[in-house]
ZAMARGU-4260 file (C-alpha; in steps of 0.2 Angstrom, whole numbers, plus 5000, padded with zeros to 4 digits):
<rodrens>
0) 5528/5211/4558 | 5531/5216/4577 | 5518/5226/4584 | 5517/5243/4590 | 5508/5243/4604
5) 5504/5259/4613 | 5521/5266/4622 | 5515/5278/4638 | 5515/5273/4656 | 5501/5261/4660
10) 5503/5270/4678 | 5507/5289/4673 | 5492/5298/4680 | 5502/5300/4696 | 5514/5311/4690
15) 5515/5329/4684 | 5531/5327/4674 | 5538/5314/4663 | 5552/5303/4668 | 5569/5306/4665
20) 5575/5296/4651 | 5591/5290/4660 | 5581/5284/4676 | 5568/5277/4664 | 5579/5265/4657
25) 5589/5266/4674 | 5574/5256/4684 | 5567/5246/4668 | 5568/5228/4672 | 5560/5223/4655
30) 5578/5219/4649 | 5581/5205/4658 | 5563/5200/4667 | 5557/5196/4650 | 5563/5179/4652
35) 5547/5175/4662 | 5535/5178/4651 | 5529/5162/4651 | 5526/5161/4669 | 5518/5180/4669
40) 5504/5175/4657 | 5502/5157/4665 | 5500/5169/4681 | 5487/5180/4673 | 5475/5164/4664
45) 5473/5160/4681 | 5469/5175/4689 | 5457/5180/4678 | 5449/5162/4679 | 5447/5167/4699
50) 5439/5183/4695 | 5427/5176/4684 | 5423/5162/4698 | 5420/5177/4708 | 5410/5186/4699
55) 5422/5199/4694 | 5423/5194/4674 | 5411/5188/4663 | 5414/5172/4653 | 5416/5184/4637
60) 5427/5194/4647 | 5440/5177/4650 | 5439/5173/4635 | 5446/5188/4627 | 5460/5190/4640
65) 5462/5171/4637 | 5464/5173/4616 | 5473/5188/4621 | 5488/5182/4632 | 5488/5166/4622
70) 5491/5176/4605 | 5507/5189/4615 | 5515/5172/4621 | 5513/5165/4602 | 5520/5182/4598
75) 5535/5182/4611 | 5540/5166/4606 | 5542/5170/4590 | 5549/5185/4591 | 5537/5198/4585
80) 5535/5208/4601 | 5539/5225/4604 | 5547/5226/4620 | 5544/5244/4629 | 5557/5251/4640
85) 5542/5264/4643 | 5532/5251/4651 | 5547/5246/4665 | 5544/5228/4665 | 5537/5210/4660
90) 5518/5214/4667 | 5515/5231/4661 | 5522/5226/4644 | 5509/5211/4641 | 5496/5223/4649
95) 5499/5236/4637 | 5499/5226/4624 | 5483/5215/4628 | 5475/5230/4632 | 5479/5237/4615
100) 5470/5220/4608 | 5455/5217/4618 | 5452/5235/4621 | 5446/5241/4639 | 5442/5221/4646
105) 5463/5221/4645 | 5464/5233/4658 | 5453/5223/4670 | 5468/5211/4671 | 5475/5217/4684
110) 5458/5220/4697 | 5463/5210/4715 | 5483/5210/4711 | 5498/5222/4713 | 5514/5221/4702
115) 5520/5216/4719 | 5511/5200/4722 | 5512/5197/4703 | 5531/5196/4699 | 5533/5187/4718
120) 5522/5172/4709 | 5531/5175/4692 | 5549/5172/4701 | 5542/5156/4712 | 5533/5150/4695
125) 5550/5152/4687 | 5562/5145/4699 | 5547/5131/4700 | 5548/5127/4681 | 5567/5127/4681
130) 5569/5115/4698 | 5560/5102/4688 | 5570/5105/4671 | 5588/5102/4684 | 5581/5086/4693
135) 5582/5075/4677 | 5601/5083/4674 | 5607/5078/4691 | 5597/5063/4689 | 5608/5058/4672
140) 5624/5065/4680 | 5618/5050/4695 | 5616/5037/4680 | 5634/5043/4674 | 5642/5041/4691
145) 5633/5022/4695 | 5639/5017/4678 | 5657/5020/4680 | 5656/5014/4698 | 5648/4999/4692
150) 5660/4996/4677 | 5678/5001/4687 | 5671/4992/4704 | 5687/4980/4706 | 5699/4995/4698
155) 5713/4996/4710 | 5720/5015/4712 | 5726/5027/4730 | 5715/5035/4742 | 5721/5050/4748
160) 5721/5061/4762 | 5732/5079/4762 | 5733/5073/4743 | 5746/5061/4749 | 5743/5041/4747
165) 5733/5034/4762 | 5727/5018/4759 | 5721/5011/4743 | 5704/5010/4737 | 5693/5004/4722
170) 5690/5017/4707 | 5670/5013/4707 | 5671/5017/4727 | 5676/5034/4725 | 5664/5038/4710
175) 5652/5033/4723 | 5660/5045/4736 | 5653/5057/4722 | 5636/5050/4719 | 5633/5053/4737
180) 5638/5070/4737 | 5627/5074/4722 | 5612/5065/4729 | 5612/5076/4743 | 5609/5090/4732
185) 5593/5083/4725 | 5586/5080/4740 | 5592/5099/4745 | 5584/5105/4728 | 5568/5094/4730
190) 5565/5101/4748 | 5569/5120/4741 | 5553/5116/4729 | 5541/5114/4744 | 5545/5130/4749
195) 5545/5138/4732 | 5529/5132/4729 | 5518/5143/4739 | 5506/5155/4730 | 5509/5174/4736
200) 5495/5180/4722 | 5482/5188/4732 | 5497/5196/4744 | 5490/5212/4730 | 5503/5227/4735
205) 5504/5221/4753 | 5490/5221/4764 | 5479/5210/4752 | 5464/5216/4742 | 5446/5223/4745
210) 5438/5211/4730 | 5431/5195/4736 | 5448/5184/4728 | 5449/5164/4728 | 5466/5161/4732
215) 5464/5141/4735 | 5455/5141/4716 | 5472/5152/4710 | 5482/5141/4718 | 5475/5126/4711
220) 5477/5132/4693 | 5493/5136/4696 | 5499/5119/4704 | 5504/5127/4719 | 5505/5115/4735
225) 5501/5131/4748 | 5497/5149/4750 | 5508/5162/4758 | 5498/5167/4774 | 5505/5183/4778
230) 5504/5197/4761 | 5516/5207/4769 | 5528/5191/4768 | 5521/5186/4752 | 5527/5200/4742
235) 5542/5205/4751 | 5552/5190/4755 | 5566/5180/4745 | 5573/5168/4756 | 5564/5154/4743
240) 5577/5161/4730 | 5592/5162/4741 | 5587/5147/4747 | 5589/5139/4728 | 5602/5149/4726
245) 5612/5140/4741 | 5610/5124/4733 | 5614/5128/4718 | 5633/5137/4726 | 5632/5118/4736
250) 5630/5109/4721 | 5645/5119/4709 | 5656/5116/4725 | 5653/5098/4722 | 5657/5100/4704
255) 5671/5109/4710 | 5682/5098/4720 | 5675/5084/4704 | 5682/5094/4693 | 5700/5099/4702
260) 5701/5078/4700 | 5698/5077/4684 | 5710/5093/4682 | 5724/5084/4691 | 5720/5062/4686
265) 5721/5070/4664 | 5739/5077/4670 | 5754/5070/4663 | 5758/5068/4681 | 5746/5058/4686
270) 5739/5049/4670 | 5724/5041/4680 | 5711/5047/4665 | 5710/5050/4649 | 5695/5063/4646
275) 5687/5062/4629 | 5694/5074/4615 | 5675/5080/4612 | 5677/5088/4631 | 5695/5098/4627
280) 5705/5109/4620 | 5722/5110/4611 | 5733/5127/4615 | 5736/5138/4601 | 5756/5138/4603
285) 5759/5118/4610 | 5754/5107/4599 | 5757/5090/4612 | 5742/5099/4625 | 5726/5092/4628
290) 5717/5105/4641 | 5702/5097/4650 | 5694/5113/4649 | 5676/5108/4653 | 5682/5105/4670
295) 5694/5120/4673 | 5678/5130/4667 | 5665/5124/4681 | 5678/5126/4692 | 5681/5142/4690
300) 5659/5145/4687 | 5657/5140/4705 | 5665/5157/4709 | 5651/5168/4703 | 5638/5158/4708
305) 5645/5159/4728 | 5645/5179/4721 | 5626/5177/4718 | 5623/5170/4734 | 5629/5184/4743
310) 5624/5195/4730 | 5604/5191/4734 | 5609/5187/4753 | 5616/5207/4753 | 5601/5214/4742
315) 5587/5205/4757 | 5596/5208/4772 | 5594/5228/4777 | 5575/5229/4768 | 5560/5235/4780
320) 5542/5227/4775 | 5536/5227/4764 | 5542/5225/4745 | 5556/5239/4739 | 5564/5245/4724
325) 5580/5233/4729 | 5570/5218/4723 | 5571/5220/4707 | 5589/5214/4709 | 5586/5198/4713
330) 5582/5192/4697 | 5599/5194/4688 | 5607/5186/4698 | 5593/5170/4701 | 5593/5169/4682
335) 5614/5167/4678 | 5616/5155/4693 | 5600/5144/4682 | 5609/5145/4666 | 5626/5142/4676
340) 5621/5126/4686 | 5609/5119/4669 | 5627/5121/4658 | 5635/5112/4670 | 5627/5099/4674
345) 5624/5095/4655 | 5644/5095/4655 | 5647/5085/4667 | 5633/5072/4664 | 5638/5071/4647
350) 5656/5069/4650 | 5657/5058/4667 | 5651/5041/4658 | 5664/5042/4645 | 5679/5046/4657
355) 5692/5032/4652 | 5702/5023/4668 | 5721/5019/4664 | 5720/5005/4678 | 5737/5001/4675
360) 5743/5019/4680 | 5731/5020/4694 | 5737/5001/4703 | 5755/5007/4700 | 5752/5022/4709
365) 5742/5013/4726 | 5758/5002/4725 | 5768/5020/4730 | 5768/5028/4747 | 5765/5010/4758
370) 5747/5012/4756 | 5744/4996/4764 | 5755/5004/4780 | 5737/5004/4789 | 5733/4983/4784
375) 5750/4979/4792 | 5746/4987/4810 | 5729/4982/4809 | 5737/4964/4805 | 5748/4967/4821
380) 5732/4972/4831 | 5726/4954/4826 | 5742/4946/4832 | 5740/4954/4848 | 5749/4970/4847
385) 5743/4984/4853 | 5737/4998/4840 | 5751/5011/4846 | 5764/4998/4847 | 5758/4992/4830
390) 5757/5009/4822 | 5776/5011/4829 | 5782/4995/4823 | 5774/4998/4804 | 5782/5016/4805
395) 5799/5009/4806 | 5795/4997/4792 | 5789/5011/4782 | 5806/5019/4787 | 5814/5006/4781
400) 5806/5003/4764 | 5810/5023/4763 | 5827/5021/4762 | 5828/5005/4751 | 5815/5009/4739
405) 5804/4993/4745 | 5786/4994/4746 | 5780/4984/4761 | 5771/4968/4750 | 5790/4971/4742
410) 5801/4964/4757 | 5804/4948/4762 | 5799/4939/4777 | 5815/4938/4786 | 5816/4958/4786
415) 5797/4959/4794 | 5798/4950/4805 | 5815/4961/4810 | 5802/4974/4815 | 5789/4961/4824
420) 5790/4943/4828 | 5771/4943/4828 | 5774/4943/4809 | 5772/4928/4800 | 5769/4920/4783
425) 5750/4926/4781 | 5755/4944/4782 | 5756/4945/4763 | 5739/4941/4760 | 5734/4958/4769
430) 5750/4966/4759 | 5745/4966/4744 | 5732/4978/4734 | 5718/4967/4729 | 5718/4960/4749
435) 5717/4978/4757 | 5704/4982/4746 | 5696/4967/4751 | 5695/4966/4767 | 5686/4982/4768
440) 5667/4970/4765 | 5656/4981/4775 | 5643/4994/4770 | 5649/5009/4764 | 5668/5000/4763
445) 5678/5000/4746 | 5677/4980/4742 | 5673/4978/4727 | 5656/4967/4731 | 5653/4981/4742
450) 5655/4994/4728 | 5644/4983/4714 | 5630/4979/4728 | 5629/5001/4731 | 5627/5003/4712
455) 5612/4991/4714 | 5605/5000/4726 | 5608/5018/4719 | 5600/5011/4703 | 5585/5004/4713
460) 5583/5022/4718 | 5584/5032/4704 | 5570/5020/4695
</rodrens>
């Protein structure tokens, strides 16, 4: 049975007039701040812990308020909780509600603290919980990525630039080019916890409080690493959710140009991949289509999160000290980009590891376009030549094979050496795929040992 708990304004006494039931339902928050309810009473278990450190609550008192808030989550969670538009928000509905339990105790709750100071530690608990739930997903989407490298290390397909072949490159080299891209993001989103995880409770409305507070003791119960040094900053700021916000746009970029490749490598013009049938779609009017519709979507997800970026960039950047109204339109925004980047990811780690490679499609392709053109003038530059002479002489070859339809590894050795007489019979061993893949045995190059010797080490990093 949901409880009833009472319904007038914890903080009415001000006025001399009821509020207007549009505004009412105009400035409630308690539609969508709900979500942290969690947070909000792991918030108040601690503050009332410090206030009876300090003297402020008896032990009976904790214990009531603790029974109490530990029976409205049980309720929350199980859906049996009467959410009060008349109460505006998360804090004065739990308040209300405790306070209708534990009687008169319930209202000490909120001694030392403001509503400001109190959802600004909410938020930072929130994006804090929800960091540590995304690491593991970027982590598997890594595992995904290091597998197929690993497994399609020697797979032969075209590097492009401008979209247009360049030189050719190993399959497991360019999931690595992603794997990079993606690891970056963890170490963005790692060093955005640090800054989240500073404790503003104790900020109270915005000059601090008159009660003799333990913030260090709050902040320990809380797991926070450090504790905002400045209450006017600590309840009015929210670069640490704009800052999660601007990995997160990061990240879907990333995803983004991923996905455009999967997009374009499934197409009947390319045919590089085949993507699982469990990750697309058929068309309700062709019957031969196979969409790769987990792709196109977070392709076209990144959009709205880059519009919650500047959504909460816009909301900060014209408000004086200290908090304001304007805040309460951060957390919309902060809460979609969460469930946005969290589906995501799940996609895409779910899917990346089962991507199957036509390699036969993808060598025929690097043997299009000359993409050895590059090995030939660097061969030149061996011989002697200089690189501009080289790259002059290759482009007449590459002229040539034009017109006859001949790939470079595809004409004879009497019409090289028409171009150069530097040219001699070793210049097919640098011709042809598997040698200009090869050669490239450095760190960070696409050889194949190369490739299988970074999978070790990304391995090594994510143990």
């Amino acid at each position: 049975m949901s409880n009833q708990h009472n319904q007038e304004k914890l903080s009415s006494a001000r006025f001399s007039e009821s509020t207007d039931a549009f505004v009412e339902a105009f400035t409630a928050s308690i539609q969508f701040d709900k979500r942290m309810y969690k947070q909000d009473i792991q918030g108040s278990i601690a503050h009332a812990k410090m206030l009876t450190k300090v003297g402020i609550l008896n032990q009976q008192e904790l214990n009531d308020i603790i029974n109490g808030l530990q029976q409205i989550e049980a309720e929350i969670a199980a859906g049996n909780f009467s959410w009060s538009i008349k109460q505006e928000d998360i804090h004065m509905n739990i308040e209300a509600r405790l306070t209708q339990m534990i009687g008169i105790t319930g209202k000490k709750l909120h001694t030392g603290r403001s509503r400001n100071d109190q959802v600004a530690t909410d938020i930072r608990l929130y994006i804090r919980d929800e960091i540590d739930a995304i690491l593991p997903e970027l982590k598997r989407l890594q595992h995904g990525l290091l597998s197929i490298a690993e497994r399609e290390a020697a797979t032969i397909m075209p590097g492009f630039t401008h979209l247009q072949t360049a030189q050719p490159v190993t399959f497991g080299h360019h999931m690595l080019a992603w794997f990079e891209m993606i690891k970056r993001d963890v170490e963005r989103l790692q060093d955005c916890r640090k800054r989240v995880n500073t404790l503003p409770l104790g900020s109270a409305a915005l000059a601090g409080t008159t009660y003799p507070i333990d913030r260090h003791y709050t902040a320990e119960l809380l797991g926070f690493e450090r504790i905002s040094e400045n209450s006017l900053d600590g309840v009015s700021d929210r670069d640490f959710a704009i800052e999660f916000t601007h990995f997160a746009a990061t990240l879907m970029m990333h995803l983004s140009r991923f996905s455009e490749e999967l997009v374009l490598w499934s197409s009947a013009q390319f045919q590089f991949i085949d993507l699982p049938d469990r990750f697309c779609t058929g068309s309700s009017i062709m019957p031969q289509k196979k969409n790769p519709d987990v792709p196109e979507l977070v392709r076209g997800k990144t959009g709205r999160v880059y519009g919650h970026l500047m959504s909460l960039l816009t909301l900060m950047k014209s408000q004086p000290l200290a908090y304001n109204k304007d805040n309460q339109e951060d957390k919309e925004p902060l809460f979609d980009t969460v469930d946005t980047v969290k589906g995501s990811l799940r996609a895409f780690a779910d899917m990346v590891p089962a991507i199957i490679v036509k390699k036969e499609m993808t060598y025929e392709a690097a043997k299009r376009g000359f993409s050895t053109a590059t090995d030939l003038a660097d061969y030149l530059v061996g011989k002697g030549l200089a690189f501009r002479d080289s790259h002059e002489v290759v482009g007449l070859a590459v002229a040539h094979g034009i017109k006859t339809g001949e790939d470079l590894s595809e004409m004879s050795l009497q019409t090289l050496q028409g171009f150069s007489d530097k040219i001699s019979e070793d210049v097919f061993e640098v011709l042809t795929l598997e040698g200009s893949v090869a050669a490239r045995n450095h760190f960070g190059g696409t050889a194949p040992d190369q490739v299988r010797a970074a999978v070790a080490r990304g391995f090594a990093e994510l143990a």
